[in-house]
N, C-alpha and C positions, 0 to 999 in steps of 0.2 A: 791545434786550438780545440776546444770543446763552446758546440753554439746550443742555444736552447731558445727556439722558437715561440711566441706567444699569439695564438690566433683569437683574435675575439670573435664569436660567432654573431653576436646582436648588435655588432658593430658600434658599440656603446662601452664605456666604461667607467665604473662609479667608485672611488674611495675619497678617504678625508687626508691630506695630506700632512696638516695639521693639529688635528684632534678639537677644531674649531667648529665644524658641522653643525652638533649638537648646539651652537648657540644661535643659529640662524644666519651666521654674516660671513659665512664662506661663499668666496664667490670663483673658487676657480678647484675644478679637482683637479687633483695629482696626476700629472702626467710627465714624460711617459711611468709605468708602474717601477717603483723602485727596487731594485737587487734584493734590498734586506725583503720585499713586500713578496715577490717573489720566493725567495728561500722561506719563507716562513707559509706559503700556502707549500712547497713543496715537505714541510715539517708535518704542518696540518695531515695530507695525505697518507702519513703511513705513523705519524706520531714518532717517539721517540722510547730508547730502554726497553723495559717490559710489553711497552704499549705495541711496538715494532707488531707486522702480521709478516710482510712479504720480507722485507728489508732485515739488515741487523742495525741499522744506524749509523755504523761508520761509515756511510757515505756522506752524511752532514757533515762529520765531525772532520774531515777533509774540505769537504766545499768550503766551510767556514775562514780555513787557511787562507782560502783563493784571493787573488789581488779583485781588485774592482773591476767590474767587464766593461768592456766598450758596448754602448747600447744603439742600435739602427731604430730609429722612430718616423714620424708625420709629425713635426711640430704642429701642423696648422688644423688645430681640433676648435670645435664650438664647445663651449661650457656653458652648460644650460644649468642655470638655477633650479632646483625643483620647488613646489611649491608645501610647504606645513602643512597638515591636515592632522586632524584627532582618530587616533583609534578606542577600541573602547578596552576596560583597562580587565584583567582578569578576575579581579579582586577588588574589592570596596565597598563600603557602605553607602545606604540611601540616603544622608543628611543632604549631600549636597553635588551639585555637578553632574548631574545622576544624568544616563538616555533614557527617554521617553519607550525606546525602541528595547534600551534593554534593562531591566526593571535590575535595581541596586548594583549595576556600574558603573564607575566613572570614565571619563574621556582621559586617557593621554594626549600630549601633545608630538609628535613627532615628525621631527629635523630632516630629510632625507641626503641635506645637502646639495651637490652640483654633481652631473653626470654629464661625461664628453663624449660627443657625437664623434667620431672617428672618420676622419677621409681614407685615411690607407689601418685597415684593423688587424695590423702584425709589426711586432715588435721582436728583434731579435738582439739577445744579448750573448757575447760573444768573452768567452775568459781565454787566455795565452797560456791554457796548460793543456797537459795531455795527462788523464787521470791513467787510470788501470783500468782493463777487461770490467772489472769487478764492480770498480765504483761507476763503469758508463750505466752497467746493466742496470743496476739498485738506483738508479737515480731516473734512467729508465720506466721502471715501477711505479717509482713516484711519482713522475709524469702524467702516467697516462693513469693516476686514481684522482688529479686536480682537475675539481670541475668550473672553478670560478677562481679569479682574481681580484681582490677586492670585494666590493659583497658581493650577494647573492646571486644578483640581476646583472651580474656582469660574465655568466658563462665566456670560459675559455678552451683552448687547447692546447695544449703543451708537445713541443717534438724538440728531439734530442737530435743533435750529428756532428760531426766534425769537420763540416765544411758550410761557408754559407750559402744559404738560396740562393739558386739560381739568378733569380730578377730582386734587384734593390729598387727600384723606380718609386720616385715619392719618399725614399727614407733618408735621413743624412746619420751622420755620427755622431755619438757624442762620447767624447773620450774624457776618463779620468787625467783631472789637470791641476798643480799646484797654484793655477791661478786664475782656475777657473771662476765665473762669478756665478754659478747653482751649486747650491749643495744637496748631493742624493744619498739616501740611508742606502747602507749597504752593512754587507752580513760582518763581523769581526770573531778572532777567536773566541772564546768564550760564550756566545751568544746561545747558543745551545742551554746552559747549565741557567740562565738567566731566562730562559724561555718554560723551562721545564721549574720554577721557581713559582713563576707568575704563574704558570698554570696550577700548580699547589695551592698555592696561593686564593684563588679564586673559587676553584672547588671547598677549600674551608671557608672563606667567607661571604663569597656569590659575586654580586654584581658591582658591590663596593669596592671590589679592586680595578683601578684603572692601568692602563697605560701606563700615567703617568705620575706612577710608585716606583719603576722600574727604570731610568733616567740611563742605565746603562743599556738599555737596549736601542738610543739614539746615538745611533754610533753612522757618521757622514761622512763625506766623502767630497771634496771638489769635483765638477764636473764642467765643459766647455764644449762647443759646438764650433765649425768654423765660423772665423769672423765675430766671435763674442771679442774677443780678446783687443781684438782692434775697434771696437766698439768700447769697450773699458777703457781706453785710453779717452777717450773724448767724455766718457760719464762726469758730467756736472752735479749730479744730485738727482733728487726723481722726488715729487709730492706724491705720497703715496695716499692719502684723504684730503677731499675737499667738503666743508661742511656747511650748512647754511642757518644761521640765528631764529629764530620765530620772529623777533621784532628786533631793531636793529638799536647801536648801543654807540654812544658819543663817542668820537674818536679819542676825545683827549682821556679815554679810559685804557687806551691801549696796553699799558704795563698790566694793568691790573688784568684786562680779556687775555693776554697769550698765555702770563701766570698761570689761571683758571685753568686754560685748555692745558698746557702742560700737566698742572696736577692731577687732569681727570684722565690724561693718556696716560700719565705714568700708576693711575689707582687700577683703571680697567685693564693694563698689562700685566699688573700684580696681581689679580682677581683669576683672568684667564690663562695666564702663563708661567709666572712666575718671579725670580725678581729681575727689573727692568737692567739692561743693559748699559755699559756706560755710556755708549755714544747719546744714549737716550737723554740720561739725565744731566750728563756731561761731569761727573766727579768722576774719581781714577783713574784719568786718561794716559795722566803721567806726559812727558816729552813730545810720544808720539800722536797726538793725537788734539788737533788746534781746531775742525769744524766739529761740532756738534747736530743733534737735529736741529730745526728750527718751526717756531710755534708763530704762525703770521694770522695777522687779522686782516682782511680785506674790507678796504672803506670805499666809499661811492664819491671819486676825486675825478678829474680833466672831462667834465661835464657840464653847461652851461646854469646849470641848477645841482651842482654836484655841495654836498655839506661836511662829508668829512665821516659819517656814522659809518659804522662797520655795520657789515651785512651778513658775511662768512669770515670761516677760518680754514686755517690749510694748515697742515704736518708736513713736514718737509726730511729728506734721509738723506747722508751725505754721499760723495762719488765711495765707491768700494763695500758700503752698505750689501750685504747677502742677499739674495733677492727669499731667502727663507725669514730672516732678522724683517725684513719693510715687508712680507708679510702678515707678518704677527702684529709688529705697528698698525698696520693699516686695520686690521682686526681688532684691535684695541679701540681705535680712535674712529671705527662706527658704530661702536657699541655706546656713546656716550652718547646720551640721552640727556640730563640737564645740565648748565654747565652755570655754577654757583659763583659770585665775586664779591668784594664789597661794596654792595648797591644797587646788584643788579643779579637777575637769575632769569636764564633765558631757556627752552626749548633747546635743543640741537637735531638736527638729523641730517643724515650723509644726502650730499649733491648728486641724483638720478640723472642729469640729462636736463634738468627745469632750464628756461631762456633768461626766467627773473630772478631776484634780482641781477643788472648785467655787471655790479660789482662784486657781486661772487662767485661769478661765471669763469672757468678757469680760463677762459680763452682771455678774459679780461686782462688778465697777467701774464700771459706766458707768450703773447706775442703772437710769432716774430717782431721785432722790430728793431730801428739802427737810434733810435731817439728813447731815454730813458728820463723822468724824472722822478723824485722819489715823494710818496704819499705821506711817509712820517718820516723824520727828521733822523738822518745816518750820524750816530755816536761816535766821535774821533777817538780812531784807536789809540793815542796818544795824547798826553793833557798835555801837551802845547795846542794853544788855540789856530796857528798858522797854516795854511792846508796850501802845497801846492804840487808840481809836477809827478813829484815822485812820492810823496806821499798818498793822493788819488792813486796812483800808479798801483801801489802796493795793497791801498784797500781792494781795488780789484782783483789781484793776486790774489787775496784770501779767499776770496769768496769764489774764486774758480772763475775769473771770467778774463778777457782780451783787455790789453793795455786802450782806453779809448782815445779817441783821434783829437777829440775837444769835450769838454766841463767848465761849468760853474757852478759855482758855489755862490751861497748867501745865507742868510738866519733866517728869512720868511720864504715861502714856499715859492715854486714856481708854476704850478700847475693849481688851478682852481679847486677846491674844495681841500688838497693838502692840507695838514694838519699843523700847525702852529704849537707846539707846545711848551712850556717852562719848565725850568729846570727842575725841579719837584716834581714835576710828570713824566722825566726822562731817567736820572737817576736814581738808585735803588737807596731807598734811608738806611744811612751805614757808613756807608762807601764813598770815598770822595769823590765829587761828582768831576766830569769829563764837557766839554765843551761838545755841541752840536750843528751841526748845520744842514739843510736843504741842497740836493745836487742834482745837476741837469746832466746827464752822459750821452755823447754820441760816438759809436761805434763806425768802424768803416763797413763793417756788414750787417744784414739782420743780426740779431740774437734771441734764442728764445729764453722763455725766464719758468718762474717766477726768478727776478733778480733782487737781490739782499747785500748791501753795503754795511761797511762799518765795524765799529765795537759792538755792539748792541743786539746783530744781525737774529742770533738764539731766540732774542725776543721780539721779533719782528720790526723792531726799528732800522731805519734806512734802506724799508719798501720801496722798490721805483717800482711805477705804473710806464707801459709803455704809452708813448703818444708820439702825434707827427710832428713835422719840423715846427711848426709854427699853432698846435692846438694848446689853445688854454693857457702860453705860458702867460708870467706877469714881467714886469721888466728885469732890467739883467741892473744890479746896482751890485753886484759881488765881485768875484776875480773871476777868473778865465783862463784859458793856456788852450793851446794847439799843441798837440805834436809832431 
């Protein structure tokens, strides 16, 4: 085996794992440092071709070969936010923005991003080959000229050998995995000629070259920890933003508010990322592919005074979703700032922790609980109007959840402040419309949620709120079934 040791000295570690930093709404760094992040501080250190001092370069140009290493980490790091502050700029004129302190400069703004406080500060990555005398020594070299991982402020040390440390204590594995749910950059052939590109690159045209000119340099990798995998088996889905209205907005606007928020997650993905994915928007999915995300509005229902107005919204990502993919989501969808409809334009800003409103509060929906009934009115997957055993059954099914034990069904709600809608308020103009109803669900165990039934579920229709056996309902005048 060939292992390569990473010591952090400041017991801290800062990069962008993303390339999102820069816009203020990262909130988690990269960790543990990935392969490719690595091999390229190890590039940095002795450069490449002509640039070579110690080295001749073919020892990249072999690393690069190498399979994916198994990485030894501390999962359990704090990510700490840092906070913007302005520096002052090199260059600029008096007109405007100018310090007081420094006579015709202007102020930049500047991002720092999230830096991880570190419980155990050694990472060790381990590759299953046995190189040559030659490429230990040069690689060696390059080791010990890396003075930092990541930026600056995150001084490292680097050691080479061919056995692991003595003491693992605090670290677990994570091993490349075809079904892993992380995905980590790591190095690929070629990446060398693609690095020595960008660097051309930038020297003829400065700082206007990004990253993300060079789309071949994101070259990943599956990765899995123990116990992820039997944890995927049970993945339901994850809301990856919860968001809060400025003023709050009639419920029977519904189609129209998830609409809105769909288009402004999928305009801000395109702005900072690029173009949106299909699970996103839900076109080309083809055969395999029947949940989509889901765009919910949260209304203020099974309350003694409850009305029916949305207060929040939530993004929602399906089971098998990348935890890199519901990243970039979730980065998209804090970034949205007004959210435009027909008739209404609200404020938006991402859910901190606030207590109020407690119909946007995610605890408000996601439970646990064994009793469900639903806020707006769940879309039959099917235009027959008849809904019984096995058709509940199977809505369930889709939406990822437990066959329930007992349901009703009816056309008006069952929980107070539920929303009542017509069919012009349910239906998309176009498309032939589908019958709807209100459903009461009781599970034989908790569940947690948010939970989503129906045809419709994409757009937030056939919300259930949890409640107790007996809060808020109204009377039972629909069907019913036990199982």
């Amino acid at each position: 085996m060939f292992v390569l040791v990473a010591e952090f000295l400041f017991e801290t570690f800062r990069a962008d794992p993303d390339g999102v930093a820069s816009t203020g709404r990262a909130e988690n760094c990269e960790w543990p440092p990935s392969p490719a992040r690595l091999f390229g501080a190890l590039v940095d250190a002795d450069g490449t071709g002509d640039r070579c001092r110690v080295t001749d370069g073919s020892e990249l140009e072999e690393m690069e070969q190498w399979p994916a290493p198994t990485i030894y980490f501390a999962p359990d790091v704090h990510h700490q936010k840092l906070e913007s502050r302005f520096v002052v700029r090199q260059s600029g004129s008096a007109d405007k923005s100018t310090h007081q302190e420094y006579v015709a400069r202007t102020g930049a703004l500047v991002r720092p991003g999230v830096r991880a406080a570190l419980r155990r500060p050694t990472v060790v990555y381990v590759w299953p080959v046995d190189p040559a005398p030659s490429v230990r020594t040069a690689l060696a070299r390059r080791a010990a000229r890396v003075g930092y991982l990541g930026c600056s402020d995150s001084p490292a040390r680097l050691r080479l050998g061919d056995e692991l440390p003595g003491s693992l204590d605090g670290l677990v594995p994570m091993n490349p995995t075809a079904d892993g749910p992380t995905l980590v950059g790591v190095p690929r052939p070629g990446r060398l000629a693609v690095l020595d590109a960008a660097y051309e690159a930038f020297r003829t045209h400065g700082p206007s070259v990004t990253r993300a000119q060079f789309p071949a340099l994101r070259t990943m990798e599956r990765y899995g920890m123990p116990g992820q995998l039997a944890e995927m088996e049970s993945d339901r889905g994850e809301v990856v933003a919860w968001l809060l209205l400025s003023r709050s907005i009639q419920g029977r606007r519904i189609s129209a508010v998830t609409g809105a928020l769909k288009a402004a997650v999928l305009s801000q993905y395109q702005r900072l990322v690029g173009e949106p994915p299909p699970v996103l928007h839900g076109h080309g999915l083809g055969d395999g592919g029947y949940d989509t995300s889901r765009f919910l509005a949260l209304p203020n229902v099974g309350g003694r005074h409850s009305d029916g107005r949305i207060h929040g919204l939530a993004v929602w990502m399906p089971p098998g979703t990348d935890e890199d993919l519901r990243a970039r989501v979730r980065d998209a969808a804090v970034t949205i700032r007004k959210l435009h409809g027909r008739g209404f334009e609200r404020s938006v800003e991402p859910w901190q922790g606030q207590p109020n409103p407690w119909s946007a509060h995610p605890r408000r929906w996601t439970g646990p609980a064994r009793v469900w009934a639903t806020a707006f009115p769940a879309v039959h997957e099917r235009h027959g109007r008849s809904i019984d055993h096995a058709e509940l059954s199977r809505w369930c099914t889709h939406a990822g959840l437990p066959e329930p034990a007992h349901a009703e069904w009816m056309r008006t709600p069952f929980i107070r402040g539920a929303v009542d809608l017509a069919p012009v308020e349910v239906n998309r103009p176009g498309r032939r419309g589908r019958p709807y109803s209100h459903v009461r669900l009781v599970f034989d165990d908790p569940i947690t949620g948010p939970l989503v039934i129906g045809g419709a579920r994409q757009r937030g229709l056939g919300l259930l709120a949890p409640i107790e056996d007996s809060e808020g309902l109204g009377p039972t005048t629909g069907g019913e079934w036990n199982a």
